[in-house]
C-alpha positions in Angstrom: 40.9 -33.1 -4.2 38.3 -35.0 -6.2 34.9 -33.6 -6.2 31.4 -34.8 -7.6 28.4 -33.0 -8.6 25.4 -32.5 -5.9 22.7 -35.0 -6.9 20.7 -31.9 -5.8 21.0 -30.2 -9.2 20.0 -30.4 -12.5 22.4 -29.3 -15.6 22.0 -29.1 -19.6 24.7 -27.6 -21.8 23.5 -24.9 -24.0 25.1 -23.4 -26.7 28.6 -24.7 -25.1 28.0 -23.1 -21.4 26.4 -25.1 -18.8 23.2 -24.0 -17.0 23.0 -25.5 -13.2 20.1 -25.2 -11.1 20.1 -26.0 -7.6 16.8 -28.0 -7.0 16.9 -27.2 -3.0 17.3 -23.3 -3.5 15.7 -23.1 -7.3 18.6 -20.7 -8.0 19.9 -21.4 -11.8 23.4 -19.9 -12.5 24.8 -20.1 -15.8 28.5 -21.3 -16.6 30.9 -19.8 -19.3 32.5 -21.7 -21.5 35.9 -22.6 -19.1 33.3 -23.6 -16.2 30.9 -25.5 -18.1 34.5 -27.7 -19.2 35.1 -28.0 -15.7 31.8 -28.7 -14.6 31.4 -31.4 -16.9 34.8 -33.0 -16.2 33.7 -33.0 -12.4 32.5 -36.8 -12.6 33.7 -37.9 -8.7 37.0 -39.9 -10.0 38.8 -37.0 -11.7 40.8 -34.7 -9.0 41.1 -31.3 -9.7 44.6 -31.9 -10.8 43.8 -34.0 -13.7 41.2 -31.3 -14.9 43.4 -28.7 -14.7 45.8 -31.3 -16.7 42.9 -31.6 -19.5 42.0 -27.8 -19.3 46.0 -27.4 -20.4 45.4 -29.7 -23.9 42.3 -28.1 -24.6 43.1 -24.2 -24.0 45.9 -22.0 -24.2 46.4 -21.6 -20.8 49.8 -22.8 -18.5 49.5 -25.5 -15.9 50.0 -23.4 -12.9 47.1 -21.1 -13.2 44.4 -23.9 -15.1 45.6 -25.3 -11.2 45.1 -22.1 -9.5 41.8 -21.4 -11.5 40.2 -25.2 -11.1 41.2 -25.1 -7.5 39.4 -21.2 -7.2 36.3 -22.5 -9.2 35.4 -25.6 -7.5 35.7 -23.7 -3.8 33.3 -21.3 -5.4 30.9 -24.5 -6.1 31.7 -26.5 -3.0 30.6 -22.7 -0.8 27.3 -22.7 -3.2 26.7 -26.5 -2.5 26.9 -27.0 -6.4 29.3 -29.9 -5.5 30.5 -32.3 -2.4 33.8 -33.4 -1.9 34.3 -37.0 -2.4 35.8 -39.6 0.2 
């Protein structure tokens, strides 16, 4: 699946973790450091298979779950409308 960012929300990395606020809802959530990583890989030409791919050569963590986890994360995003699934 490859995923993009909503143009409806604005973003800044602080202090490594990513703040997003969703300029339709003015809700701001804040990212830990894992989901700020993914959040900025989400560019609309990576799929979630090749994050989870750079999430393995940048944490300790085995293929199958950084899979399981990117997969888990972006539903979460896509339910919140934090992101739209490309075509």
């Amino acid at each position: 699946m490859i995923v993009t960012r909503n143009p409806a929300t604005a973003w800044r990395v602080i202090g490594g973790e990513a703040v997003v606020l969703a300029l339709d809802s003015k809700v701001l959530r804040g990212l830990n450091a894992v989901g700020s990583r993914i959040w900025e890989l989400i560019d609309g030409r990576r799929s979630t298979e090749e994050i989870a791919a750079q999430l393995v050569s940048e944490f300790e963590v085995d293929a199958a779950r950084a899979r399981e986890e990117v997969e888990a994360f972006v539903k979460v995003l896509l339910a919140k409308g934090l992101l739209t699934e490309s075509r």
